[in-house]
ROMAR-731986 format. One record per residue (C-alpha): residue in three letters; residue number from 1; x, y, z. Coordinates in steps of 0.2 Angstrom, whole numbers, plus 5000, padded with zeros to 4 digits. Layout:
BEGIN
+-----+-----+------+------+------+
: res :   n :   px :   py :   pz :
+-----+-----+------+------+------+
: ALA : NUM :    X :    Y :    Z :
...
+-----+-----+------+------+------+
END
This chain:
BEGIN
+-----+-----+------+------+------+
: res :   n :   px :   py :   pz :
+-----+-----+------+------+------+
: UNK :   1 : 5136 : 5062 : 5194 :
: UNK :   2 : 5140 : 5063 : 5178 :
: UNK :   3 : 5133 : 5083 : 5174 :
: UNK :   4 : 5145 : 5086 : 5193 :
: UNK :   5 : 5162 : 5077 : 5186 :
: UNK :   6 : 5159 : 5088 : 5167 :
: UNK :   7 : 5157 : 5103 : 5177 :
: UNK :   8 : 5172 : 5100 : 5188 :
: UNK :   9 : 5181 : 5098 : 5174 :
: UNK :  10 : 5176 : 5114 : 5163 :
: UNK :  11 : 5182 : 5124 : 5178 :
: UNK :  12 : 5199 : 5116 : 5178 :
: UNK :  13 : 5201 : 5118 : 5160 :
: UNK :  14 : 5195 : 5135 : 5162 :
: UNK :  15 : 5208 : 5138 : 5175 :
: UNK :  16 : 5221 : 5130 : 5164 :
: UNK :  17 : 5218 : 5142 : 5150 :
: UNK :  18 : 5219 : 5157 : 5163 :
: UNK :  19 : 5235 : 5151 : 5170 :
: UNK :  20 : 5243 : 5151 : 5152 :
: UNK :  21 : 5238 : 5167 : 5149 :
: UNK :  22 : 5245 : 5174 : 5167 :
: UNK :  23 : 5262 : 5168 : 5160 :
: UNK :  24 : 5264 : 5151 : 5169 :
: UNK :  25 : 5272 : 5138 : 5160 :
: UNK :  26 : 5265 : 5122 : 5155 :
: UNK :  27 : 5274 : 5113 : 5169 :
: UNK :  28 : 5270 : 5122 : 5182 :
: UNK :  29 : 5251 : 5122 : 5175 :
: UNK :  30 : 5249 : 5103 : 5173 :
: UNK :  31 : 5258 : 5099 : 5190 :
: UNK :  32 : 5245 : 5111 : 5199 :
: UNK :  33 : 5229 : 5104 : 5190 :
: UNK :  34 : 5238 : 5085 : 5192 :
: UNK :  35 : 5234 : 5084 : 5174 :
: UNK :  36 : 5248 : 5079 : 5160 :
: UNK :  37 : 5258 : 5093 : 5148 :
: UNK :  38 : 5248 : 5085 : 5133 :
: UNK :  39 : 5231 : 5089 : 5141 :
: UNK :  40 : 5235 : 5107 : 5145 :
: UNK :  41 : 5241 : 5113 : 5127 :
: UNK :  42 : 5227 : 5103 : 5121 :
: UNK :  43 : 5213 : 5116 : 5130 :
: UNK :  44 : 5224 : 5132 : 5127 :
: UNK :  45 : 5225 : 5129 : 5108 :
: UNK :  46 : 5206 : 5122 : 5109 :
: UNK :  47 : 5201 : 5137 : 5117 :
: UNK :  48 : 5209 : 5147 : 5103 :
: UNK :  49 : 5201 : 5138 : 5088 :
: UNK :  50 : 5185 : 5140 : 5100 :
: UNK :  51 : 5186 : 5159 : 5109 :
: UNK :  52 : 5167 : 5156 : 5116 :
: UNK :  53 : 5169 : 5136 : 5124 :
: UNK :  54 : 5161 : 5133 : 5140 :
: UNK :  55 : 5176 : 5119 : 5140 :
: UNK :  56 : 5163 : 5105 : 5139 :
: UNK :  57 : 5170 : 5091 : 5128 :
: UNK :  58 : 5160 : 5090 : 5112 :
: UNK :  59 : 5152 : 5075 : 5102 :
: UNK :  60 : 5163 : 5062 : 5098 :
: UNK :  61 : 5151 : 5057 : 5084 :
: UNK :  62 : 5158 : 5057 : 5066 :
: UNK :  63 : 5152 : 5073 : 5057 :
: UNK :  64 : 5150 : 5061 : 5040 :
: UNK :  65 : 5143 : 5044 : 5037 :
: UNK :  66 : 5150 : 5038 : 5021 :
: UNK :  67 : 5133 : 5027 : 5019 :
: UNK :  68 : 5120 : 5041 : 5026 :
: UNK :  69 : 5107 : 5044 : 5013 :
: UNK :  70 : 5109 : 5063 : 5006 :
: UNK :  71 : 5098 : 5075 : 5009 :
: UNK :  72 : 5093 : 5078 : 4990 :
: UNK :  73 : 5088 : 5061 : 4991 :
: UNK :  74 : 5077 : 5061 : 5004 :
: UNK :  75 : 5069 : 5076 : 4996 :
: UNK :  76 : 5069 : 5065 : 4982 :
: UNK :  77 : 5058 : 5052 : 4990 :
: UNK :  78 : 5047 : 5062 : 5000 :
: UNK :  79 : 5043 : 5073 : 4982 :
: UNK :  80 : 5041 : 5054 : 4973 :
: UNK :  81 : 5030 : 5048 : 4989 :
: UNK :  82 : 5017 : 5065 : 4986 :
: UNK :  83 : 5016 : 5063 : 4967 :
: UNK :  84 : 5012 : 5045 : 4967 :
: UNK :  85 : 4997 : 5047 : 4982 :
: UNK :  86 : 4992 : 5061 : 4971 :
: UNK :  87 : 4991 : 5052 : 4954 :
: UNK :  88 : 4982 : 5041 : 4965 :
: UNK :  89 : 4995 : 5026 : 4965 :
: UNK :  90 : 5003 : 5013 : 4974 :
: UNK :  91 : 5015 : 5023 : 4988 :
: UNK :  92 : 5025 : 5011 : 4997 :
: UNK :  93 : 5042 : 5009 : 4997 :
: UNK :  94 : 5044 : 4994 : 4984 :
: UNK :  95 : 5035 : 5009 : 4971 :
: UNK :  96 : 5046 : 5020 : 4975 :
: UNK :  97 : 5061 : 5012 : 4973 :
: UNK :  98 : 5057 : 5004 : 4956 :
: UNK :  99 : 5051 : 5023 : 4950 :
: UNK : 100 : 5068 : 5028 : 4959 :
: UNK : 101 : 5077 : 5014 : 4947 :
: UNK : 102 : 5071 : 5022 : 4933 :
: UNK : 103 : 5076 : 5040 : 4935 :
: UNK : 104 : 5092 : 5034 : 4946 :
: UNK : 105 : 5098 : 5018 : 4940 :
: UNK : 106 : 5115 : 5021 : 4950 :
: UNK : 107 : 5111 : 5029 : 4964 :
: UNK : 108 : 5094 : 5023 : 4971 :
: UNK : 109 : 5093 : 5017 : 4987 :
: UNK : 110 : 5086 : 5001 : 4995 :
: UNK : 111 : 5069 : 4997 : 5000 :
: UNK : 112 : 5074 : 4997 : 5017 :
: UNK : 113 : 5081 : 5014 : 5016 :
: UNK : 114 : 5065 : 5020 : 5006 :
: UNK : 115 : 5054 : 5015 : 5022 :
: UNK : 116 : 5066 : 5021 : 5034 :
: UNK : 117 : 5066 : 5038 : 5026 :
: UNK : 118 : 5046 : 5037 : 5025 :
: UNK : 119 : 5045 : 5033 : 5044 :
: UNK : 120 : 5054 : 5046 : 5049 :
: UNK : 121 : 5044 : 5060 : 5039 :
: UNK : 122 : 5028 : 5053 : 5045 :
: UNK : 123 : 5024 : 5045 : 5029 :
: UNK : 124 : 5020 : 5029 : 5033 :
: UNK : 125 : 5001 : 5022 : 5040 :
: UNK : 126 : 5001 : 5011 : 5056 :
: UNK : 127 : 4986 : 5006 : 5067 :
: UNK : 128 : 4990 : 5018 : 5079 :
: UNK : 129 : 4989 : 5033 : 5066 :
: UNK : 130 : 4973 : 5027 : 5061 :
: UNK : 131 : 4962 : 5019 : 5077 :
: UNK : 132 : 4951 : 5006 : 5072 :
: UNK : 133 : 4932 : 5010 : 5074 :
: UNK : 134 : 4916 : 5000 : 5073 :
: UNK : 135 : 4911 : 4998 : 5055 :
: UNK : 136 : 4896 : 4987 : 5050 :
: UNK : 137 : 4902 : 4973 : 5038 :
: UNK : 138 : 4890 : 4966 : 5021 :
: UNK : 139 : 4882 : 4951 : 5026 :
: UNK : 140 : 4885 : 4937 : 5016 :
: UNK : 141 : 4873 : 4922 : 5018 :
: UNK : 142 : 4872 : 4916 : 5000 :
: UNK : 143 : 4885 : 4914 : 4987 :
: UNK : 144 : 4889 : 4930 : 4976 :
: UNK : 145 : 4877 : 4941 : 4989 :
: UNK : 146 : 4896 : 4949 : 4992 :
: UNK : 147 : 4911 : 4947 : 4982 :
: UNK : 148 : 4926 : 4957 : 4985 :
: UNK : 149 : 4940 : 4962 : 4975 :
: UNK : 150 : 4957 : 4969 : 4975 :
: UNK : 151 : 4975 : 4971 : 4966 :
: UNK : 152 : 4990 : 4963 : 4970 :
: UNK : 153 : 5006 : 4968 : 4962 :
: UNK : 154 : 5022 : 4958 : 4959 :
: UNK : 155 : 5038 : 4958 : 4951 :
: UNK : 156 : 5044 : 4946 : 4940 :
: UNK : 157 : 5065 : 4940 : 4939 :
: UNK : 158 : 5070 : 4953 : 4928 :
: UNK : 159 : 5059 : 4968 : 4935 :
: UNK : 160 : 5044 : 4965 : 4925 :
: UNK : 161 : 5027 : 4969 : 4935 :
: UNK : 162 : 5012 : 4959 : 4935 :
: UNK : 163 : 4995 : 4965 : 4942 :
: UNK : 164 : 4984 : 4952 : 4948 :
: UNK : 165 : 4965 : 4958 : 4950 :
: UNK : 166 : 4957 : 4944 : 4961 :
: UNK : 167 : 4940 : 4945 : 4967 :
: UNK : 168 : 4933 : 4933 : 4982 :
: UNK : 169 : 4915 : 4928 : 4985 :
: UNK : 170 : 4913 : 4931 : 5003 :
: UNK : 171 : 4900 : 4918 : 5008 :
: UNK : 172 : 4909 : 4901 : 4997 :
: UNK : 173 : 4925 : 4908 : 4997 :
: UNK : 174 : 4926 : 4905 : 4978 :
: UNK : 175 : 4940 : 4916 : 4968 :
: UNK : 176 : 4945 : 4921 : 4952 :
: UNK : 177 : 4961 : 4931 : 4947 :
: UNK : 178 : 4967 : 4937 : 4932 :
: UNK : 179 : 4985 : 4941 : 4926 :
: UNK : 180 : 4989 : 4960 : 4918 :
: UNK : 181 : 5003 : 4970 : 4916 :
: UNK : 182 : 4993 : 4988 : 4920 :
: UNK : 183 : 4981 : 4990 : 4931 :
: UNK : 184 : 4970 : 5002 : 4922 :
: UNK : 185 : 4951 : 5004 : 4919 :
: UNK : 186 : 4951 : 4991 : 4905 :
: UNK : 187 : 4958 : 4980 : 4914 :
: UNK : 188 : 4948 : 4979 : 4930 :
: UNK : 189 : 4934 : 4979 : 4918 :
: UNK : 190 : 4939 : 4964 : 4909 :
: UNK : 191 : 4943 : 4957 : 4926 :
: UNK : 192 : 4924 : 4959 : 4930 :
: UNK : 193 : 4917 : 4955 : 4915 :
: UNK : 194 : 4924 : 4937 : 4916 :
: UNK : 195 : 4923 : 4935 : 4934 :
: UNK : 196 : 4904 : 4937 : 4934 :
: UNK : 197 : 4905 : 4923 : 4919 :
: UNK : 198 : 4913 : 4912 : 4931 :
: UNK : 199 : 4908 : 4916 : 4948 :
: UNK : 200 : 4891 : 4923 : 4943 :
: UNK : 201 : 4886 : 4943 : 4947 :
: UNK : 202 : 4885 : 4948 : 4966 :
: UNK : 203 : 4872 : 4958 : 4974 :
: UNK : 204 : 4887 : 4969 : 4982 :
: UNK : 205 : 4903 : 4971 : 4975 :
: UNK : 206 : 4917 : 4976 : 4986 :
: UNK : 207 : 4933 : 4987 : 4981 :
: UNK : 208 : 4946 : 4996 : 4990 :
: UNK : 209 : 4953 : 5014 : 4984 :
: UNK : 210 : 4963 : 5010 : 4970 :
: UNK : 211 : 4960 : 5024 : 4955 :
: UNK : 212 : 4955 : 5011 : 4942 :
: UNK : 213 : 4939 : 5005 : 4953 :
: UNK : 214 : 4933 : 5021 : 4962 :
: UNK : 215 : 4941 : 5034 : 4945 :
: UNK : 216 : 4955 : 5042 : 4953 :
: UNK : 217 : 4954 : 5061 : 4959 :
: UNK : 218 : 4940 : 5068 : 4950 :
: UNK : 219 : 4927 : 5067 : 4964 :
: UNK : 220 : 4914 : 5073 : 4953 :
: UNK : 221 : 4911 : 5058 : 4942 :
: UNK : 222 : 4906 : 5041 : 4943 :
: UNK : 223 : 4921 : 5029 : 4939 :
: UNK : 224 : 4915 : 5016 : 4921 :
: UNK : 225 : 4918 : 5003 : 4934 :
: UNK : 226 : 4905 : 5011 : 4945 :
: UNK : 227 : 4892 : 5013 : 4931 :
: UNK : 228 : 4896 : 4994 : 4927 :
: UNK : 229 : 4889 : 4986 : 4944 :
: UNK : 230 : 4874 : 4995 : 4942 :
: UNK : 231 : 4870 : 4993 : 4925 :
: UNK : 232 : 4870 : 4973 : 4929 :
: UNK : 233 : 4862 : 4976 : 4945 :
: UNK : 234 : 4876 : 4977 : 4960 :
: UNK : 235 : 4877 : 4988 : 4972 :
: UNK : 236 : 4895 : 4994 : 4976 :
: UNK : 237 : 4906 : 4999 : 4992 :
: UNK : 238 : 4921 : 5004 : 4993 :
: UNK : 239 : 4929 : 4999 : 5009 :
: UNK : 240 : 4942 : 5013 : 5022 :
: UNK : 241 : 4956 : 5019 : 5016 :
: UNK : 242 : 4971 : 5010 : 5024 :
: UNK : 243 : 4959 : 4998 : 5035 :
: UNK : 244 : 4966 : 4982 : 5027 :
: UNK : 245 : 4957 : 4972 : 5040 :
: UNK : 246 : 4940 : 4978 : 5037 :
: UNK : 247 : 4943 : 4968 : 5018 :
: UNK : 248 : 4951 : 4952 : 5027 :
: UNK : 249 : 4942 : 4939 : 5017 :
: UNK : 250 : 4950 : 4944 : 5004 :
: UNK : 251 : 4968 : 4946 : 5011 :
: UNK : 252 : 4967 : 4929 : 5020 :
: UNK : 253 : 4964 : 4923 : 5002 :
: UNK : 254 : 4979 : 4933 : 4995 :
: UNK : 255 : 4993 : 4929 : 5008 :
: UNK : 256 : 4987 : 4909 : 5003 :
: UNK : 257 : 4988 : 4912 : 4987 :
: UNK : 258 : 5005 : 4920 : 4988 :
: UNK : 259 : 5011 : 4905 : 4999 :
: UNK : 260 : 5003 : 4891 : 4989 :
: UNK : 261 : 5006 : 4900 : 4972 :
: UNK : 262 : 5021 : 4912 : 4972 :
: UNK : 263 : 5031 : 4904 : 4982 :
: UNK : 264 : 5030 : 4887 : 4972 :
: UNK : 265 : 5033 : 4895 : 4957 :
: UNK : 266 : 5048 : 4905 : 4947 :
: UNK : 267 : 5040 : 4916 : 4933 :
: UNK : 268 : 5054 : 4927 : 4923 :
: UNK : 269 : 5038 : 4929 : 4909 :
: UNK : 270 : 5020 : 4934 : 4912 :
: UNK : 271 : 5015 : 4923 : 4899 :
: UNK : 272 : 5018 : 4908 : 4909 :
: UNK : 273 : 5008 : 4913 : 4922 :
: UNK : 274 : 4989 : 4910 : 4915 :
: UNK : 275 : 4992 : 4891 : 4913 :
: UNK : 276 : 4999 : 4889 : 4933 :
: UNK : 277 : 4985 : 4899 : 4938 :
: UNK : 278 : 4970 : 4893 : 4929 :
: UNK : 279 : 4977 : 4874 : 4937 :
: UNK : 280 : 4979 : 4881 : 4954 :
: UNK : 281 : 4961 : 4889 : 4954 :
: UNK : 282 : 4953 : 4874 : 4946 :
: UNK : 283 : 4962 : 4865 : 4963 :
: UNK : 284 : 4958 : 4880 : 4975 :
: UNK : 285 : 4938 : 4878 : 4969 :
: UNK : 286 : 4936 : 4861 : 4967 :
: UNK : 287 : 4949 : 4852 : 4981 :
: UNK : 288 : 4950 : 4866 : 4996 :
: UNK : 289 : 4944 : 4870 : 5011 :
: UNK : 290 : 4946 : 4884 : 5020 :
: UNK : 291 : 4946 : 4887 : 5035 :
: UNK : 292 : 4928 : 4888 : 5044 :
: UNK : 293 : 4920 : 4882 : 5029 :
: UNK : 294 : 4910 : 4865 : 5028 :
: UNK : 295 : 4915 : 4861 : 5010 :
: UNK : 296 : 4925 : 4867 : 4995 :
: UNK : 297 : 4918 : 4884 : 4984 :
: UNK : 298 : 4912 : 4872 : 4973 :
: UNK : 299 : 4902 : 4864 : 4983 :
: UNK : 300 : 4897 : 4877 : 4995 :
: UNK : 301 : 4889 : 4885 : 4977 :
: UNK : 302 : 4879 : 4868 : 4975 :
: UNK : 303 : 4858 : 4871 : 4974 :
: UNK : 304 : 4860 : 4889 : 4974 :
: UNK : 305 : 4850 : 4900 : 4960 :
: UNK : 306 : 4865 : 4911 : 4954 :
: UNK : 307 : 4864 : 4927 : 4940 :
: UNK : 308 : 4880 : 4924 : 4927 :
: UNK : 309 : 4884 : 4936 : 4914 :
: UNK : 310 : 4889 : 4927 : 4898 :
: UNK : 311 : 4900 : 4933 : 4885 :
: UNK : 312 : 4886 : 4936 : 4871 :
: UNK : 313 : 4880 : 4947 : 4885 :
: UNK : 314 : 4894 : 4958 : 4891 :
: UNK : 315 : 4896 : 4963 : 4872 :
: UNK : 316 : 4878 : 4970 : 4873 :
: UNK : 317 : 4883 : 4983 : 4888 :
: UNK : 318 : 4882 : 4999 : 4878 :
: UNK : 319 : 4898 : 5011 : 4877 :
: UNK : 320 : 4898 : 5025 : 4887 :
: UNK : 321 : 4888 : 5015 : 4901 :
: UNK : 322 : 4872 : 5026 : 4908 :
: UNK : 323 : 4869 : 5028 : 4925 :
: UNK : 324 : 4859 : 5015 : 4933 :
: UNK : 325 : 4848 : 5018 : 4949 :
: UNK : 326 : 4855 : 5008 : 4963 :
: UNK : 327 : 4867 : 5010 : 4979 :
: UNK : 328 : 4886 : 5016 : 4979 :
: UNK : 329 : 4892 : 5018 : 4997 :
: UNK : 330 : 4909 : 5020 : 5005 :
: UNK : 331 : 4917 : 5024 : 5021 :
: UNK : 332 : 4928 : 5039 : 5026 :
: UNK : 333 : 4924 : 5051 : 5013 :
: UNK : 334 : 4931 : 5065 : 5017 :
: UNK : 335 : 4929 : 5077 : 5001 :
: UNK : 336 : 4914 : 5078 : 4992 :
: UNK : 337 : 4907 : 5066 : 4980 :
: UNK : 338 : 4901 : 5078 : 4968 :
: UNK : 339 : 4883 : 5077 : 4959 :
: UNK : 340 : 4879 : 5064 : 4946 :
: UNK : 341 : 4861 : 5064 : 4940 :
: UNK : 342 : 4852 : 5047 : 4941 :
: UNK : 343 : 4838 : 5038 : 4928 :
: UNK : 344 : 4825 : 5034 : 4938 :
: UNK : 345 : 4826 : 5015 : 4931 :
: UNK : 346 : 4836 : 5005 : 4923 :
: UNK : 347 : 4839 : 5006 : 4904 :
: UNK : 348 : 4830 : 4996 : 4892 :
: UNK : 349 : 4845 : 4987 : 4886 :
: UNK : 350 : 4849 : 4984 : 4907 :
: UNK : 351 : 4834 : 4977 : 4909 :
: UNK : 352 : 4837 : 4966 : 4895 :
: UNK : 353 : 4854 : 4960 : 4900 :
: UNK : 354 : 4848 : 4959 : 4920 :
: UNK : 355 : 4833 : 4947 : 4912 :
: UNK : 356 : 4843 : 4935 : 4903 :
: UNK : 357 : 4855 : 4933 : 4918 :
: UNK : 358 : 4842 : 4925 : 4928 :
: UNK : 359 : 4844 : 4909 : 4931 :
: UNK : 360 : 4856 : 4893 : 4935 :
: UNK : 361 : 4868 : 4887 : 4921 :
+-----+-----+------+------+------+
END
């Protein structure tokens, strides 16, 4: 009804026009067509700004929106997004807009506006991009057999950021976290080094994508943090890219810790963080328990035989790291890992270190 009443009413505006031109006056024009004087000098001088109008009536839309994001700055983001993902870094829109921030104090846009302009060029990851398949999971049926680890980032009131490397043992449900302001290879591997003190050194340890676990771009190289596991003996995996279910022990752990940790607390400093965490983990290890588990971490570990790695020993780990024979697997490669050339064994100085972690403290 509607495409039959426009059409109707092209033809009589095109009648309209005709009629001018044949020398009939306005009057005589609108008391024809039944239409007013107002409308018929409208079409005639429309038609004239217009010489090739089908007399349709145009889009009554505004031709600017004072609050629409500019076009440079959607070229902006979209040129930001495809440098951080190549220098291997966080991509969501919260990155964006503080590296935005920097470069753009006054005109960066919102968060909000950063994802919306991600979604619609196709630069955002659902579940429906990325069907979910099969994938066999580690299993865990003794403490430290898998522990998993990840980064979480957060900003502070003020804009400083805070990178949390947290590591999960999947079987106990045991954690540690430590506080950095990077998250670069030293500090994932200081993150290790004192988690194995604490938690004890797993047979498998877990790790998503980021660059300062897996080394970034350069395929063709085993990342330090790589080397590490299997100079103390731990086969590594690295879990699918954007799958954040397949790591869900230690998510679950993460969205507690940000409800029972972040939200109770207001940090404008990183240094008053250690304290709070080392209490809320001593309370997580010793008084929690999580859901499906019989007992806390602490005493879930209770009777088991566990490997730790002490700190007299993690200052005897040689520098640059050999490669150690063992097992490094990960899902969804889709470029080639490259060749690295294995020792056949261990080093002397792993076997060492491996010998002395055996035991119980």
């Amino acid at each position: 009804m509607s495409q039959h009443f426009n059409e109707s009413d092209a033809r009589l505006r095109r009648e309209a026009v005709k009629r001018y031109r044949a020398g009939q006056s306005v009057d005589e024009i609108a008391l024809a067509l039944q239409r007013s004087r107002r409308w018929v000098y409208h079409w005639v001088a429309y038609q004239r700004c217009h010489p090739h109008t089908h007399y349709r009536p145009g889009s009554r839309a505004p031709h600017h929106h004072p609050n629409q994001t500019s076009r440079p700055m959607v070229r902006r983001i979209v040129r930001l997004r495809a440098t951080l993902e190549y220098r291997r870094k966080p991509i969501g829109a919260r990155t964006i807009h503080r590296e935005l921030e920097k470069r753009h104090p006054k005109s960066s846009p919102s968060v909000s506006t950063i994802q919306r302009v991600l979604q619609r060029n196709g630069l955002t990851y659902s579940a429906v991009d990325h069907p979910s398949v099969y994938r066999p999971h580690p299993a865990a049926e003794s403490p430290n057999a898998v522990q998993a680890t990840d980064i979480v980032t957060r900003w502070l009131t003020g804009g400083a950021v805070v990178q949390t490397f947290t590591t999960v043992d999947h079987f106990t449900n045991a954690a540690y976290a430590t506080p950095s302001p990077h998250k670069r290879l030293q500090a994932a591997r200081d993150h290790l080094l004192k988690t194995w003190e604490i938690l004890g050194v797993p047979a498998l340890a877990q790790f998503d994508n980021e660059s300062a676990f897996s080394g970034g771009r350069y395929a063709s190289r085993l990342s330090p943090i790589i080397r590490l596991c299997l100079f103390v003996g731990s086969e590594v995996l690295f879990t699918p890219e954007y799958e954040a279910d397949y790591n869900w022990e230690i998510e679950t752990f993460n969205n507690f810790w940000a409800h029972q940790f972040w939200n109770k607390h207001h940090f404008t400093r990183r240094g008053d963080i250690p304290p709070a965490l080392r209490r809320f983990l001593q309370w997580y290890d010793s008084d929690y328990v999580a859901p499906r588990q019989a007992n806390t971490p602490q005493h879930l570990r209770t009777g088991y035989r566990l490997r730790y790695l002490s700190a007299r020993l993690a200052q005897l780990i040689p520098d640059p790291l050999p490669v150690c024979q063992d097992r490094c697997m990960q899902f969804g490669v889709s470029r080639p890992m490259g060749k690295s050339s294995f020792s056949s064994n261990p080093s002397a100085s792993a076997n060492a270190i491996r010998a002395n972690m055996s035991g119980s403290r």
